[in-house]
N, C-alpha and C positions, 0 to 999 in steps of 0.2 A: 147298340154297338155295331150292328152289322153296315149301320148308315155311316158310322167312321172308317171302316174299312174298305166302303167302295167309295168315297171322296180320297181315302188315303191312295187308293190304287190309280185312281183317275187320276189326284195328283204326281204319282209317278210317273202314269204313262205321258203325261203332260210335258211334266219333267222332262222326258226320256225325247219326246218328239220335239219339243222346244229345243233343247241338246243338238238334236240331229240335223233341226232349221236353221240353227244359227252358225252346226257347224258347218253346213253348205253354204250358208251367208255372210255368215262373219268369222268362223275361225279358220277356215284355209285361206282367205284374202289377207288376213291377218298376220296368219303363219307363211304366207307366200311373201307379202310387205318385210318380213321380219327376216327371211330367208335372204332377199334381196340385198336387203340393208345391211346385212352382215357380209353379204359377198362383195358388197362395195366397200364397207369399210376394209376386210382384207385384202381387196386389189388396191387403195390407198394406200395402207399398210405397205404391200407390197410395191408399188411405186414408191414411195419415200426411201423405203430399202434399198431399193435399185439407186433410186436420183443420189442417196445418200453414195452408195460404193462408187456409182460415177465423177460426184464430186469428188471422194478420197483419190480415184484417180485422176482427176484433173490435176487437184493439188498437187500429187504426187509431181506430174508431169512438170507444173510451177516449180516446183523446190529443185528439181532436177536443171531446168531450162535458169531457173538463181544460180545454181551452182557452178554451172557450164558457164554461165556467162559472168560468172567472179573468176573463174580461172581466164576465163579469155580474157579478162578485165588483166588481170598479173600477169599473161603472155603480154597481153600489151604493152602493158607499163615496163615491162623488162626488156622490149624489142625498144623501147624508147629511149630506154637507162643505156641500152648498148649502142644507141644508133647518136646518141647526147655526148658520149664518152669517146666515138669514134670519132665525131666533129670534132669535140675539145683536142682530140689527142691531134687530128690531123689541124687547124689552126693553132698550137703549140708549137707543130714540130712546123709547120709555114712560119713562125712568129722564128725561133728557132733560127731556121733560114735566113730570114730577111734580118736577122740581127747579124748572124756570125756575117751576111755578105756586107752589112755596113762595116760592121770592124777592120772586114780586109781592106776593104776601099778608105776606110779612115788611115787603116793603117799604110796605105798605099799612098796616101795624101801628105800624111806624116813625112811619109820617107821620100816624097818627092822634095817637099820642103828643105827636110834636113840637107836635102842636095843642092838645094838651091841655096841656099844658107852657107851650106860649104863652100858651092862654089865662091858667091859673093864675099864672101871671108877671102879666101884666098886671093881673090881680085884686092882687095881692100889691101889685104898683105901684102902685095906683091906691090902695091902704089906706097906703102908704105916704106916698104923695104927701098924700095927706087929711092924715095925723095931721101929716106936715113943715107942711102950710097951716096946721093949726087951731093948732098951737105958735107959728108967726109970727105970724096973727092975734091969738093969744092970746083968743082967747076960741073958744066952743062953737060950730063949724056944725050949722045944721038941715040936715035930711035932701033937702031940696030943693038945700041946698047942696052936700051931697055928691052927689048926680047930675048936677049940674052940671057940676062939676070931674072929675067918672070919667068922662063924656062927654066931654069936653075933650079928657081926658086920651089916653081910646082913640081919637079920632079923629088926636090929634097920632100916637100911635103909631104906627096903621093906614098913614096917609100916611106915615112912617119907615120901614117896612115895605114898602111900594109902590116906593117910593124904591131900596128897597136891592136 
C-alpha cells in the first residue's frame, strides 16, 4: 500500500506542477485572449451605442429639416396664392378699365351719330318743308327765301327739342 501512496502523491505533485506550467503557459494567455475579446466586444457594444444615439440624432435633425421645409413649402404656396390673386385682381380691375373706357367712347360715338343724324334729318326737313311751301305757293322761292324758312324752321325744331 505504501507504493500507492507515493505514486498517489507524485501524481498530485504532478498534478499541482502541471497546473502551475500550464498556468504560465496556457491559462493567462488564455485568460489575457479572453480578457481582450471581451473588451472588444464592449467597445463594439459601445460604439454601436454611440453610432446608434448619433443616428437617432441625425434623424432627429431629418424630421426637423422635413418639417421646416413643409412649412416653407405652405409659406410658399401662400405667398403664391396671394401674389396669383393680386395679378387677377389687378388684370380684372385693367379689364374693368378698358371696358368701362370703351363704353364711353361707344357711348361717345353714339351720341355723335345721333347728332349727325339729327342734324341730317333736319337738313332733310328743312328741304322738305321748302319744296311742301314752294308747291303751295306755287311758284319759285329765291334763295333768300329759303334761308328764311330753314331758319324758321330749325329754330321752331331746336325749341321742340329744348322742350322734349
Amino acid at each position: 500500500m505504501l507504493d500507492f501512496s507515493v505514486t498517489f502523491i507524485i501524481t498530485i505533485i504532478n498534478i499541482i506542477i502541471l497546473y502551475f506550467i500550464l498556468r504560465l503557459i496556457l491559462f493567462k494567455p488564455v485568460t489575457k485572449f479572453m480578457a481582450n475579446r471581451a473588451e472588444r466586444i464592449q467597445n463594439s457594444f459601445d460604439q454601436a451605442r454611440q453610432e446608434r444615439e448619433e443616428a437617432q440624432k441625425i434623424l432627429a435633425q431629418y424630421k426637423e429639416r422635413v418639417k421646416n421645409a413643409d412649412i416653407e413649402a405652405e409659406e410658399i404656396i401662400k405667398a403664391a396664392k396671394k401674389t396669383a390673386r393680386t395679378e387677377a385682381e389687378r388684370i380684372i380691375d385693367g379689364g374693368r378699365a378698358t371696358a368701362e373706357n370703351i363704353i364711353i367712347h361707344a357711348h361717345k360715338h353714339n351720341e355723335a351719330e345721333r347728332q349727325a343724324m339729327i342734324t341730317r334729318f333736319n337738313m332733310e326737313a328743312v328741304a322738305l318743308v321748302v319744296a311742301a311751301s314752294a308747291r303751295l305757293v306755287q311758284r319759285e322761292l329765291t334763295g333768300e327765301d329759303n334761308s328764311r324758312y330753314a331758319a324758321m324752321l330749325l329754330d321752331e325744331l331746336a325749341a321742340q327739342k329744348g322742350n322734349v
